[in-house]
Wavefront OBJ file of the C-alpha trace (Angstrom):
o trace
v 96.527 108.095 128.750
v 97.404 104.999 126.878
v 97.277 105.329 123.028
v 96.705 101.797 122.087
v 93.970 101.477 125.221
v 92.066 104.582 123.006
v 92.712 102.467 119.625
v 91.066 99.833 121.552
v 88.182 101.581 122.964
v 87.501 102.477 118.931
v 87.278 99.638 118.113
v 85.012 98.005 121.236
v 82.706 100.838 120.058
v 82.742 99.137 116.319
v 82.070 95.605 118.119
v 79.907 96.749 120.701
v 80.968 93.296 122.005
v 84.114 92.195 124.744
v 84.343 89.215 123.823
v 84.393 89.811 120.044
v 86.696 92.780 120.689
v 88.814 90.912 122.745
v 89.368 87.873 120.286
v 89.826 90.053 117.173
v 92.588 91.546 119.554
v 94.186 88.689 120.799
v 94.015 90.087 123.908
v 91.393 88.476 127.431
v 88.333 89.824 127.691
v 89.399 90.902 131.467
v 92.187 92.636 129.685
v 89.984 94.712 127.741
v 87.759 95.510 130.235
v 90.206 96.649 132.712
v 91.932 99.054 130.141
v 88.715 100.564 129.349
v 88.403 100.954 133.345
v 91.938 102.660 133.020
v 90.653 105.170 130.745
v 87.748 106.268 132.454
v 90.024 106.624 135.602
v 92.079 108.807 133.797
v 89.104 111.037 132.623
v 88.253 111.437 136.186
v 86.048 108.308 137.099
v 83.580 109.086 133.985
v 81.532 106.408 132.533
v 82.097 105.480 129.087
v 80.384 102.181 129.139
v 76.988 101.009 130.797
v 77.709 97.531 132.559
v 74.082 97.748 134.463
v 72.089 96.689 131.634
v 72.888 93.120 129.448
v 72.733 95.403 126.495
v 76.113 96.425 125.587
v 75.619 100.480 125.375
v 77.876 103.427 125.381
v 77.186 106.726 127.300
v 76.557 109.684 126.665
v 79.617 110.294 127.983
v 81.059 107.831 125.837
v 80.025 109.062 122.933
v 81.650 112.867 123.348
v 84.667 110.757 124.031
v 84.790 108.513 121.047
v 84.094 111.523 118.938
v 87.440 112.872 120.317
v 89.262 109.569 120.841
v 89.069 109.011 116.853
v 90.371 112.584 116.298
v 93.222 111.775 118.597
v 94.613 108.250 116.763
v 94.090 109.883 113.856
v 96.077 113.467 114.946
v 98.630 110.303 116.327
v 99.043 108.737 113.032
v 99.408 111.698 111.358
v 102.229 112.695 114.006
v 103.616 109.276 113.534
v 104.158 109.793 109.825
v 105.645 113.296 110.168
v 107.929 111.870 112.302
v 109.332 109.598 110.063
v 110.560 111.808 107.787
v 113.238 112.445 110.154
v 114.009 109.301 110.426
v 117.396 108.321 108.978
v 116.357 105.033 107.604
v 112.622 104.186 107.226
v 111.461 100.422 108.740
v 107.957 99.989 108.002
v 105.798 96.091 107.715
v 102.831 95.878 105.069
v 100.508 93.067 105.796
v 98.361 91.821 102.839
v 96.310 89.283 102.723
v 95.549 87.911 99.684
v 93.804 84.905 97.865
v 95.414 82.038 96.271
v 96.239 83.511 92.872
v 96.476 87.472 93.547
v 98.411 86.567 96.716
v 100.589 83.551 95.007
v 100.948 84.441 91.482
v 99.882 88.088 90.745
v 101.588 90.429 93.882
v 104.827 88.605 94.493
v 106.293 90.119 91.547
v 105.277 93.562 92.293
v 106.728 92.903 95.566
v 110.208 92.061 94.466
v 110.324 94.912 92.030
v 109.606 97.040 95.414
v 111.586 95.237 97.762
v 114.721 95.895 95.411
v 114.657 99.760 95.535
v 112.691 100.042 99.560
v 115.274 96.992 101.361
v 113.851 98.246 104.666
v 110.190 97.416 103.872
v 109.139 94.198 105.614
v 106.215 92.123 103.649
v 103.930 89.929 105.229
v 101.477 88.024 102.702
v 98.421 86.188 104.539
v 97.266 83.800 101.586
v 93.041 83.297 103.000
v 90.324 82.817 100.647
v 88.690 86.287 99.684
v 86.271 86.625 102.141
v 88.230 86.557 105.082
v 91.506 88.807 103.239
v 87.897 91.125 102.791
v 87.358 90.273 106.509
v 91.269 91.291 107.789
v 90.879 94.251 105.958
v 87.664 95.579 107.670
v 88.770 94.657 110.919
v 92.583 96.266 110.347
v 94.626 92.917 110.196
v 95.689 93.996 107.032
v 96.663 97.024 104.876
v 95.778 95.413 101.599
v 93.944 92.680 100.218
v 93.854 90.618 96.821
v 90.847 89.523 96.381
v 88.793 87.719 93.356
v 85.772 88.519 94.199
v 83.644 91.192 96.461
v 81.531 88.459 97.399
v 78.397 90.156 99.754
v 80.850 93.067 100.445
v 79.960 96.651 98.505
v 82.536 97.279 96.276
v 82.353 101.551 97.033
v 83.583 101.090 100.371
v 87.224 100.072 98.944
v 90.053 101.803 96.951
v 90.740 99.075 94.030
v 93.237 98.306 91.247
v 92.461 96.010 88.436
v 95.551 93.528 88.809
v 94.388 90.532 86.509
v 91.769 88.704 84.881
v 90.911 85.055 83.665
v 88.640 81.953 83.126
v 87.837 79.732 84.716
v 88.644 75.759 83.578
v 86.971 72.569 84.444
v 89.888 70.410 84.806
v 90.532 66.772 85.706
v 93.004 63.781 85.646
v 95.491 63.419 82.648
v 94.591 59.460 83.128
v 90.430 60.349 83.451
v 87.561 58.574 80.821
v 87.210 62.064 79.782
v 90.023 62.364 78.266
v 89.659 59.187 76.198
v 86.137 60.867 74.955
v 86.086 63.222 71.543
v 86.722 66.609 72.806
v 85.409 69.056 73.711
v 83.180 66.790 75.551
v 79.779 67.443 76.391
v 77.711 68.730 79.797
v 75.892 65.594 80.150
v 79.205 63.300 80.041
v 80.849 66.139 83.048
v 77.441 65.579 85.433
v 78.618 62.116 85.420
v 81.802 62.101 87.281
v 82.060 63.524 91.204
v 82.988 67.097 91.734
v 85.181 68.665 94.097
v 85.141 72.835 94.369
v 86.554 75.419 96.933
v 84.946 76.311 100.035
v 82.280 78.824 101.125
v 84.337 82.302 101.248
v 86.115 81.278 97.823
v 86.248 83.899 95.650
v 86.410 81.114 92.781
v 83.494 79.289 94.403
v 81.330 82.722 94.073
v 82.114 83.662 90.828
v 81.435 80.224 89.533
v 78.375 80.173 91.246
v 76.850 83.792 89.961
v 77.860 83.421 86.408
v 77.380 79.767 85.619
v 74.168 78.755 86.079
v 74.340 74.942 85.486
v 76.378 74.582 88.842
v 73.777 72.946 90.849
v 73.325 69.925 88.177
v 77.034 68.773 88.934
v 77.709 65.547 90.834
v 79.103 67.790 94.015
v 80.853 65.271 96.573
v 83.576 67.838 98.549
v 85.038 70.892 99.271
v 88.080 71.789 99.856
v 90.134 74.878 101.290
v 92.757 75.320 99.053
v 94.143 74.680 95.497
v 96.885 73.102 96.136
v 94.605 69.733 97.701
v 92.211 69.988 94.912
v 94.859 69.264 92.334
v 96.128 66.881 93.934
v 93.007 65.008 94.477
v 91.911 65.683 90.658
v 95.076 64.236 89.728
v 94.928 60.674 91.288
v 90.997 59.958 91.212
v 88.319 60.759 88.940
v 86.858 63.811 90.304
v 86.769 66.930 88.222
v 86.816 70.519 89.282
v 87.217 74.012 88.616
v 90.266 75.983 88.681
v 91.692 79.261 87.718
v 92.834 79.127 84.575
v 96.353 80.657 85.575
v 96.837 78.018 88.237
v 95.212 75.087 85.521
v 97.782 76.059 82.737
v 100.820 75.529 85.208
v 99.449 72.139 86.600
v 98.821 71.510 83.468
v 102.293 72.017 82.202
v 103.655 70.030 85.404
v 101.110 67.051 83.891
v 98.924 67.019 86.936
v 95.527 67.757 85.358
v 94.473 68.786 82.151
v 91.685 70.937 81.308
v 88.169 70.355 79.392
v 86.749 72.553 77.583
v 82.353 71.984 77.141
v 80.593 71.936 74.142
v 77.433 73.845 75.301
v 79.976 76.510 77.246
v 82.920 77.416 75.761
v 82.959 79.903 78.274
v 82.518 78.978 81.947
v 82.986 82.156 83.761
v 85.399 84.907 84.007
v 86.699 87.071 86.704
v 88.772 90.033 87.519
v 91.153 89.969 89.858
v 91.743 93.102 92.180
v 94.125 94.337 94.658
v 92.193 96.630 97.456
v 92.245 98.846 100.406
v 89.668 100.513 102.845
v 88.766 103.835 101.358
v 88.596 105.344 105.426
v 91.773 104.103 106.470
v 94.549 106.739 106.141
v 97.632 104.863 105.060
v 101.403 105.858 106.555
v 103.491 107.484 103.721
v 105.779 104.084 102.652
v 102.233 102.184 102.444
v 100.481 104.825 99.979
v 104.079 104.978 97.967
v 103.804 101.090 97.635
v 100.058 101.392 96.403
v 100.652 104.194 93.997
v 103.538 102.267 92.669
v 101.019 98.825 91.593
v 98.821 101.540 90.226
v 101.188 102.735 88.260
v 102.642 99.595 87.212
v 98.988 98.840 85.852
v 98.666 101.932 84.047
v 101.662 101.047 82.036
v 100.648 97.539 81.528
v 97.367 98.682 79.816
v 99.440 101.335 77.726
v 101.502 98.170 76.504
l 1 2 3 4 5 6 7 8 9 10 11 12 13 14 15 16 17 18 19 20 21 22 23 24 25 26 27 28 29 30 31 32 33 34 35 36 37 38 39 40 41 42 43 44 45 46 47 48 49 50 51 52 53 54 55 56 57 58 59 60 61 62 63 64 65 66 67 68 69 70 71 72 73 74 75 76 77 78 79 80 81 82 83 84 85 86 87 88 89 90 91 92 93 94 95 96 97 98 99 100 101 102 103 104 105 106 107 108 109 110 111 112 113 114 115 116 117 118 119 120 121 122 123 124 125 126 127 128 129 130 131 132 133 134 135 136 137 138 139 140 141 142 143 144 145 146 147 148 149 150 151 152 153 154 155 156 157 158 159 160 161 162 163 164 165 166 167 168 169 170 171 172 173 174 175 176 177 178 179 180 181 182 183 184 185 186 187 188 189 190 191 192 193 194 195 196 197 198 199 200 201 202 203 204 205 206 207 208 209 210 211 212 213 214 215 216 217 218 219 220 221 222 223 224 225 226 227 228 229 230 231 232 233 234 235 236 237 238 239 240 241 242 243 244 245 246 247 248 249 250 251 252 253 254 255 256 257 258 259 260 261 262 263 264 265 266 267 268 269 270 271 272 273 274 275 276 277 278 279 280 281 282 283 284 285 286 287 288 289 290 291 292 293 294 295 296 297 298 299 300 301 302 303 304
């Protein structure tokens, strides 16, 4: 029987949907359906799935086997790992994906000081918003995710370590009015100007939204998906946004944008910045030695 048709079965049983199982595997839906077929073949023609009915439902059948099917992968994995130990050199990819500043600012340094003494460990950072690094992570796209913010997610169901925290800054153009105003400038002169902020899924966007209350009174004309095209837009118009105050103090530096600080809130809203995993998923031996290693890293930050 074919190990990665059972992983697949798993997770069809998860979906409870082809065609969502199917896309989330990159795989036809015809594919899927015809290695589930293969299965039941090899369990003697038993049926694991009911295709009568336009409800997707498993049998009873099914059920006894996904019981044992998720025993198997995870006896496999726990072969797999064994394994390794014999294994002469160890090659092993860790996929993260990670928000703008955990993924572009924050991990890459605690990647380098890894890659240096593991060579052999491959890195792959996805840089999403945090919703959908929250997303790969549920669906096992990823091993880790850097995240600024839970969003709707329960924050029990992860494994976390506290990786950073910060402001947030409304910024804007080193040529805007603003900046010709006596600062710090006030709420009312902000509301005037348009406002650009991050997309739904944002991280930034959420926090901003659950801790300043005030949001809804701003002059809010786009969105956009990344960092990167807000300061640049900030920059060379007179929008204003809001930006993480790690990312504001380098664009800042590089004379890009400059950042305003409000009379009625000196404080806008502040965030933590964490670096997660799935608290069911049972990680290979290189992938728990990298994630002990940022824990530890931490724990000696906080000492110093």
């Amino acid at each position: 029987m074919n190990i990665r048709y059972i992983r697949n079965y798993i997770k069809l049983a998860k979906y409870k949907n082809f065609s969502e199982c199917a896309n989330d595997l990159s795989i036809s839906q015809s594919t899927l359906s015809h290695q589930i077929s293969q299965i039941e073949e090899d369990l003697g023609n038993i049926k694991l799935i009911d295709r009568t009915t336009k409800k997707f439902e498993i049998t009873e059948a099914g059920k006894l086997f996904l019981n044992y099917a998720t025993k198997i992968i995870e006896l496999y994995n726990e072969c797999e790992n064994e394994l390794k130990k014999y294994s002469k050199v160890n090659y092993e990819t860790i996929t993260i994906s990670a928000s703008t500043i955990p993924g572009s600012h924050i991990l890459p340094r605690f990647i380098a000081d890894y890659k240096t003494k593991h060579p052999n460990i491959i890195f792959k950072i996805k840089i999403n918003n945090s919703q959908t690094s929250i997303e790969n992570l549920l669906k096992n796209n990823a091993d880790f995710a850097g995240i600024g913010s839970f969003l709707t997610h329960e924050p029990d169901i992860f494994d976390s370590i506290l990786i950073g925290s910060e402001e947030l800054k409304f910024i804007c153009s080193p040529n805007h009015k603003l900046m010709k105003e006596q600062q710090p400038i006030s709420f009312d002169q902000l509301v005037k100007y348009p406002f650009i902020w991050r997309e739904k899924g944002s991280g930034m966007r959420n926090i901003f939204q659950k801790q300043f209350s005030e949001y809804d009174k701003l002059n809010i004309k786009l969105e956009m998906n990344d960092n990167d095209s807000i300061i640049s837009t900030v920059s060379e118009s007179d929008y204003i946004s809001i930006m993480s105050e790690m990312m504001a103090k380098k664009s800042e530096k590089a004379n890009l944008i400059e950042m305003l600080t409000i009379k009625e809130y000196p404080i806008i809203a502040k965030r933590n910045l964490y670096f997660i995993k799935r608290k069911d998923n049972i990680l290979s031996d290189i992938k728990k030695n990298f994630w002990d290693f940022i824990k530890k890293k931490q724990k000696k930050k906080k000492i110093i």
